[in-house]
C-alpha positions as CSV (number, residue, x, y, z in Angstrom):
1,X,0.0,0.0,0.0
2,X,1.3,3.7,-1.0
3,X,2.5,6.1,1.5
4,X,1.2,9.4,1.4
5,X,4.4,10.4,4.2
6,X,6.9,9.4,1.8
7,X,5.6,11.3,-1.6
8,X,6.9,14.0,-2.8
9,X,5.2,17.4,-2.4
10,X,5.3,21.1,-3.5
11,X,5.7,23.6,-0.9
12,X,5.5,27.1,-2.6
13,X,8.4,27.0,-4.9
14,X,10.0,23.6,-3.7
15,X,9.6,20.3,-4.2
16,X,10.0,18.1,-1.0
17,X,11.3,14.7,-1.2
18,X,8.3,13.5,1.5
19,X,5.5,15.2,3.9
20,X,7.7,14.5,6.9
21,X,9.1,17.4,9.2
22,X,11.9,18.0,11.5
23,X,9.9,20.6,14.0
24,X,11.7,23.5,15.5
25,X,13.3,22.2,18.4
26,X,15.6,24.6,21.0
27,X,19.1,23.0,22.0
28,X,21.3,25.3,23.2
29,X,24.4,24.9,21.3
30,X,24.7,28.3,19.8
31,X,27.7,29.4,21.9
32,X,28.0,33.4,22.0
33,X,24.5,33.0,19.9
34,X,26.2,32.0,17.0
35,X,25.7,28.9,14.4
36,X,28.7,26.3,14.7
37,X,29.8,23.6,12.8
38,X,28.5,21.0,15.6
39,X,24.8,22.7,14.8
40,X,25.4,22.2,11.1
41,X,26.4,18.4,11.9
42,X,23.3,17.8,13.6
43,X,21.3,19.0,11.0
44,X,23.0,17.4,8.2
45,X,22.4,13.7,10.0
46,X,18.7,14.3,9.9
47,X,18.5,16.0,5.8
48,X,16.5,13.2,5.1
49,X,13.3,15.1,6.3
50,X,11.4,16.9,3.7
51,X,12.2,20.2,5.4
52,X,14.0,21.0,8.7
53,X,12.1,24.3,10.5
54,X,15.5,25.0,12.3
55,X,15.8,26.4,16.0
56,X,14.1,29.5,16.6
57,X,17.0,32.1,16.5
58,X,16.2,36.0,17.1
59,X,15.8,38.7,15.0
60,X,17.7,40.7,17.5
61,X,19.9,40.7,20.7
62,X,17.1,41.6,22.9
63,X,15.2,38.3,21.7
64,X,17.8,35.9,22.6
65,X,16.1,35.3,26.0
66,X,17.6,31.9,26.5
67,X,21.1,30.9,27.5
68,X,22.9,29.8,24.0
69,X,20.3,30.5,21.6
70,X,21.5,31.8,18.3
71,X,20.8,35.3,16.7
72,X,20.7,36.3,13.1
73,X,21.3,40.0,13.1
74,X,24.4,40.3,12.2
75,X,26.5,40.1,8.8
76,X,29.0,37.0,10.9
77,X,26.0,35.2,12.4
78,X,24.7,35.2,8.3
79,X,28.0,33.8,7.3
80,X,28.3,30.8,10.3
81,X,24.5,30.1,9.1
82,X,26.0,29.5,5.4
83,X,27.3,26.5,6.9
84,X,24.3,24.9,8.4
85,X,22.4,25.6,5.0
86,X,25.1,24.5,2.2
87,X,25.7,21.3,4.8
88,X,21.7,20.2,4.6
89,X,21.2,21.3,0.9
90,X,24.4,19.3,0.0
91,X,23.0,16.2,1.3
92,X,19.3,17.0,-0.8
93,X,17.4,18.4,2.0
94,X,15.3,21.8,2.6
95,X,15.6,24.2,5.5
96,X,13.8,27.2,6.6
97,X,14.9,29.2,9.9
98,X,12.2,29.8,12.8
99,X,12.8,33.3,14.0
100,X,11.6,33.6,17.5
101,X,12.0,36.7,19.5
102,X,11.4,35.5,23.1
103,X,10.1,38.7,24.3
104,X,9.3,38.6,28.0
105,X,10.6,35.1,28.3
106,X,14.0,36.4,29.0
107,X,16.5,36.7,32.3
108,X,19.2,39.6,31.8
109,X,22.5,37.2,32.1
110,X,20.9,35.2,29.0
111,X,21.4,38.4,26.6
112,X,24.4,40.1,25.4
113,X,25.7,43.5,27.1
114,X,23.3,46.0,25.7
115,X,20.7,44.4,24.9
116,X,16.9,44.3,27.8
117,X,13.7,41.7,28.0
118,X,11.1,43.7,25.9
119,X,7.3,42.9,25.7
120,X,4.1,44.0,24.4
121,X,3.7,45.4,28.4
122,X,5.7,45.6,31.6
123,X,4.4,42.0,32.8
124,X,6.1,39.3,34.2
125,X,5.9,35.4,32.8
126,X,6.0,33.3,35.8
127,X,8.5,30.7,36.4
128,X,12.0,30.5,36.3
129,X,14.7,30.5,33.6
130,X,18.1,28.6,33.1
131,X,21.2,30.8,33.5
132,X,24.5,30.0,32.7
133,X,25.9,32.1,35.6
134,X,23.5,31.6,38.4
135,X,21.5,28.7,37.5
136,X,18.2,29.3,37.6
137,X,16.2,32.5,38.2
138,X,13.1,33.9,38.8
139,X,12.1,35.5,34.9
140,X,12.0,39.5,35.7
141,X,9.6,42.0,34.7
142,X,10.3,43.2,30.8
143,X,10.2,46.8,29.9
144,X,6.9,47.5,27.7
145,X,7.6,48.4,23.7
146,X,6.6,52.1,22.9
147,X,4.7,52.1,19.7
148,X,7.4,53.5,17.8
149,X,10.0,50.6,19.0
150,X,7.0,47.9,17.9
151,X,7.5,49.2,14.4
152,X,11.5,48.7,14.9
153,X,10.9,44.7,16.5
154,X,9.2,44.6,12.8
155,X,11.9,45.9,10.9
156,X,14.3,43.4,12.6
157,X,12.4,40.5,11.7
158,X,12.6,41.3,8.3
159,X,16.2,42.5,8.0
160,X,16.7,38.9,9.6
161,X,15.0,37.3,6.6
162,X,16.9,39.4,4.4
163,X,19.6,37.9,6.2
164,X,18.4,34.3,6.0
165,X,18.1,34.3,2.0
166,X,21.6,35.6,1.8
167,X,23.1,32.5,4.1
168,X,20.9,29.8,2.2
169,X,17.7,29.4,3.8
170,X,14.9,28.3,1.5
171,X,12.4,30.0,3.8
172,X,11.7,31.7,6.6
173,X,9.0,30.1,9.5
174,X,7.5,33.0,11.9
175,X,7.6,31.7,15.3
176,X,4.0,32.8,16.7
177,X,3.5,30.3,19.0
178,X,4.4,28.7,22.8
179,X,4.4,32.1,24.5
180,X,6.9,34.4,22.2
181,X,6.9,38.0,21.4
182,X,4.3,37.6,19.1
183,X,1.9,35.2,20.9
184,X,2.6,37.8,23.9
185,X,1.0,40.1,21.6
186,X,-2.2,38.2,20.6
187,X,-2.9,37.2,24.4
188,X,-4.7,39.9,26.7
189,X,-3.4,38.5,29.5
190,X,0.1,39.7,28.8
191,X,-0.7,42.5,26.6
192,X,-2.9,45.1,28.0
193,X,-2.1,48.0,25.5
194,X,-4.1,51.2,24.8
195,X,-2.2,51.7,21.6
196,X,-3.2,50.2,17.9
197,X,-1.3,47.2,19.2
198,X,-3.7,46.6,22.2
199,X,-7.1,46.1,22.8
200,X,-9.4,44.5,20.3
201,X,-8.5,41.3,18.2
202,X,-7.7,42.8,15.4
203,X,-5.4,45.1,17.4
204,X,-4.0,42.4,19.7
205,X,-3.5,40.7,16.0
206,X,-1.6,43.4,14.4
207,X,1.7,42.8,15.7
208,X,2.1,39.3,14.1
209,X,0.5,40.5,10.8
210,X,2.9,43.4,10.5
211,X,6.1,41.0,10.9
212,X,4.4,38.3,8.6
213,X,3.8,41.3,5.5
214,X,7.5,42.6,6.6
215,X,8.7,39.4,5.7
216,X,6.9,38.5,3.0
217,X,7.8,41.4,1.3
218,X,11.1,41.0,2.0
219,X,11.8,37.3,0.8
220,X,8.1,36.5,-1.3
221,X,4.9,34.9,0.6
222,X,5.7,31.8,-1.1
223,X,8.8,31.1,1.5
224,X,6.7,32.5,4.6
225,X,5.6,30.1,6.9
226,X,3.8,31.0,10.5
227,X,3.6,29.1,13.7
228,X,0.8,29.2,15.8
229,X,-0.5,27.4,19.1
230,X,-4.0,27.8,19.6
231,X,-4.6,27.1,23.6
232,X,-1.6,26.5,24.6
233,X,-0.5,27.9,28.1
234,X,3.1,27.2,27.7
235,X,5.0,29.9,28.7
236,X,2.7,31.4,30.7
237,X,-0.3,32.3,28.0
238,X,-3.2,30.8,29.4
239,X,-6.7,30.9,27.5
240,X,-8.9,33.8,27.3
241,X,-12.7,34.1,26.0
242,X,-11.5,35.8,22.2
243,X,-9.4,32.9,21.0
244,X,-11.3,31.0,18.7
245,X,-12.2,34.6,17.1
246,X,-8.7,35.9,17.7
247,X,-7.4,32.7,15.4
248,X,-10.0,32.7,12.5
249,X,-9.4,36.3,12.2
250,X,-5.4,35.5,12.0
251,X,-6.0,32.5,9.4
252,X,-8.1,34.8,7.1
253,X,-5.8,37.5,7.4
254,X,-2.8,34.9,6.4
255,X,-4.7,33.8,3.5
256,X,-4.7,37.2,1.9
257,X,-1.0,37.8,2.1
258,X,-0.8,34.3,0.9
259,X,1.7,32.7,3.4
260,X,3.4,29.1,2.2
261,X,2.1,27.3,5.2
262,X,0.4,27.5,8.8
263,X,2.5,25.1,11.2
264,X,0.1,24.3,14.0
265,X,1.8,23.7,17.8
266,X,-0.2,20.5,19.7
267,X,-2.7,19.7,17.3
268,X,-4.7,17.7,19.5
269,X,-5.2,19.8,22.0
270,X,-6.7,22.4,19.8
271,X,-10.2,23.1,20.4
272,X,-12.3,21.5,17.4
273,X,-14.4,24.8,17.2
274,X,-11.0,26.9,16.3
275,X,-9.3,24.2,14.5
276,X,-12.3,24.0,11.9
277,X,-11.8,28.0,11.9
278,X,-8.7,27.6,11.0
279,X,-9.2,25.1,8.4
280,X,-11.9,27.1,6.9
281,X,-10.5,30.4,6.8
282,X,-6.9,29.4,5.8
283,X,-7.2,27.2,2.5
284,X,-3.0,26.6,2.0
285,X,-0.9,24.2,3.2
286,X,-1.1,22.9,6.9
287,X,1.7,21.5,9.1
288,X,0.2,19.4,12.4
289,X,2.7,19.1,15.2
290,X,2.3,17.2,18.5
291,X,3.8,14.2,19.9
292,X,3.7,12.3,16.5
293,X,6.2,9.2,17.0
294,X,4.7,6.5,14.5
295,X,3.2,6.3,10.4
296,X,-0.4,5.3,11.5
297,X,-1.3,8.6,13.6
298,X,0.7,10.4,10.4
299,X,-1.1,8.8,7.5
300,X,-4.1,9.4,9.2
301,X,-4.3,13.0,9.4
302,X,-2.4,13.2,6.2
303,X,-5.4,11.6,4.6
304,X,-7.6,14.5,6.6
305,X,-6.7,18.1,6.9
306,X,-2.6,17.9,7.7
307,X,-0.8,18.5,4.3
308,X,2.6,17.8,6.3
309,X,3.3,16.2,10.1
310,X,6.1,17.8,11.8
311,X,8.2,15.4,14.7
312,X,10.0,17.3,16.9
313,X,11.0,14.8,20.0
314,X,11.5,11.8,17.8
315,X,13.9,13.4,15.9
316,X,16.1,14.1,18.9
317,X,16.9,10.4,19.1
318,X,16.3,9.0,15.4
319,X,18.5,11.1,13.2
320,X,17.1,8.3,10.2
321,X,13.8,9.2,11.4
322,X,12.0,8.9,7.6
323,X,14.3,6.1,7.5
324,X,12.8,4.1,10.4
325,X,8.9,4.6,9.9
326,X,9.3,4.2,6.1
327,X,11.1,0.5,6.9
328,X,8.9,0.0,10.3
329,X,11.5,-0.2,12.9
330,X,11.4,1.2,16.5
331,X,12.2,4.7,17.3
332,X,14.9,5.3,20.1
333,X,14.5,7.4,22.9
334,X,16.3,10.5,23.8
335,X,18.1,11.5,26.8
336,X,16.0,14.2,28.3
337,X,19.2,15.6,30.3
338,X,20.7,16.6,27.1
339,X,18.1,18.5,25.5
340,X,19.3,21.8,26.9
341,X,22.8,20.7,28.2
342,X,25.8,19.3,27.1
343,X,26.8,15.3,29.1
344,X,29.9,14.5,30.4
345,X,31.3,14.6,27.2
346,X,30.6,17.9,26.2
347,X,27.7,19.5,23.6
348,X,28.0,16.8,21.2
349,X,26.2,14.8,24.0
350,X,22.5,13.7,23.5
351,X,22.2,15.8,20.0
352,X,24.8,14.4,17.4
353,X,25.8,10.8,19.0
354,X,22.8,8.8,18.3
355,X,23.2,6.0,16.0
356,X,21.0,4.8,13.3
357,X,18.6,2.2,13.1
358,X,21.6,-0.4,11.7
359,X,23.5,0.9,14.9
360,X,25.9,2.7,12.9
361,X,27.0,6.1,13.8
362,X,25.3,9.0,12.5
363,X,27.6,11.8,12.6
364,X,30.7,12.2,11.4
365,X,32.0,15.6,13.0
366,X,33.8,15.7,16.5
367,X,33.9,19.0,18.1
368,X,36.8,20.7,19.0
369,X,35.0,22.3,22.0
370,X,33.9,20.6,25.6
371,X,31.2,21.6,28.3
């Protein structure tokens, strides 16, 4: 019996080699925030996906809110991002970047000398945050945008996708999901503006509409992609009464400017009334994402509404990934303790050591660096 996982498929101008994802996944390996040639290891064993969404990385310094995230801002971090790119697209794969700007989900010793947490308003998320230095902290109170700084955070985003086409990218995916800047935006319950950013829905909405028509008329529609995560309360978001209208008014909205794809965050969790919104009001391409780890649960809702499944925590483990649900064997598990951190042996640890199905190494890159 066919596959539908393993066919090719058109995604705005490319062609894919299958329907299978590698999900955005945050690994902390970007030491001083930049790409390395461990990272572009890592992503070269698993170039058998039909696209990698890489990492979120920020649009700016005051976005890199965790503790060895990487940035694209900057004419170096473009070049050390070549690598990544040429490494996937030399072994037949596609990659867009995720840019995430973690807004309010910062702590100071995470960001670079200069930079400051920055939200939609002066609002605390609660819990703590990893650092480095002190281990971890309590996440401070951010310092609220003015309007005309809103319209800056926008600007960034797109010089970062200017920046992405220039170091290879074949798209860019805008990270509006799991509690971000722009998810801090849509929510009331962390952004109680007055301004045209604050408010109503379509106010509350503006923010993330501004960066995705920045973008897209920076680099094309066609290789703009948007993350969303309806109900989610990662990150502190927690529900609120306008959601289902906040997100049909956000799909038909991205319908007009025409975006490549909506990536939805924790499918199954979705409330049915706002997924069938979503489906109704955005007619493109759809990516499911959550907890997807065999070919039934994928074929399944690839022969309903998913056009693409995205595995993020599977591919931590299973660098062969395509390789193992396309020949039916077991999926490894991953080493929790080395999501974030590097083991014993330093950052290669728990992110390019796991061996294929065969038990063959997957990598072939030793770094030259240690925890």
């Amino acid at each position: 019996m066919s596959s539908k996982a393993f066919e090719p498929a058109q995604l705005g101008p490319l062609t894919l080699t299958n329907r299978i994802v590698m999900a955005p996944m945050t690994r902390c390996r970007a030491l001083g925030n930049e790409a390395n040639e461990l990272m572009a290891e890592y992503y070269r064993q698993r170039a058998t996906a039909g696209l990698i969404i890489s990492e979120g990385v920020s649009p700016s310094a005051d976005g890199l809110g965790y503790a060895r995230i990487p940035g694209l801002f900057t004419p170096e971090q473009m070049t050390n991002w070549q690598r990544v790119t040429e490494t996937v697209h030399h072994h037949g794969g596609h990659i867009f970047i995720q840019l995430m700007h973690a807004g309010r989900v910062f702590h100071p010793l995470n960001l670079p000398e200069g930079a400051e947490g920055v939200a939609p308003s002066a609002i605390a998320a609660k819990g703590q945050m990893w650092t480095d230095q002190q281990q971890m902290q309590d996440q401070p109170v951010p310092r609220a945008l003015t309007t005309e700084e809103v319209a800056e955070v926008v600007q960034q985003y797109a010089h970062s996708a200017k920046l992405a086409m220039e170091a290879g990218f074949d798209g860019v995916e805008i990270h509006g999901a799991n509690g971000y800047l722009p998810e801090q935006f849509l929510n009331p319950n962390s952004n109680q503006r007055t301004d045209e950013y604050g408010g109503s829905v379509q106010n509350r909405a503006r923010f993330v509409l501004d960066v995705t028509r920045a973008v897209a008329a920076e680099i094309g529609a066609d290789r703009t992609g948007v993350r969303l995560s309806p109900g989610s309360t990662f990150n502190d978001m927690g529900a609120y009464p306008e959601m289902a209208e906040t997100y049909a008014y956000l799909a038909a909205e991205l319908q007009k400017i025409g975006v490549v794809y909506v990536h939805l965050v924790g499918t199954g969790n979705i409330p049915a009334d706002v997924l069938d919104s979503i489906h109704t009001a955005y007619t493109g391409p759809v990516i499911y994402n959550g907890g997807y780890r065999d070919l039934a649960r994928t074929e399944a809702d690839l022969a309903g509404r998913a056009d693409f499944i995205a595995f993020g925590i599977a591919y931590i483990g299973n660098p062969d990934l395509v390789e193992r649900l396309q020949a039916g064997q077991p999926l490894s598990e991953s080493d929790q303790a080395s999501y974030y951190s590097p083991g014993p042996n330093g950052f290669a640890d728990g992110y390019t050591d796991y061996p294929t199905a065969d038990g063959q190494p997957a990598g072939t890159f030793s770094p030259t660096y240690e925890a």
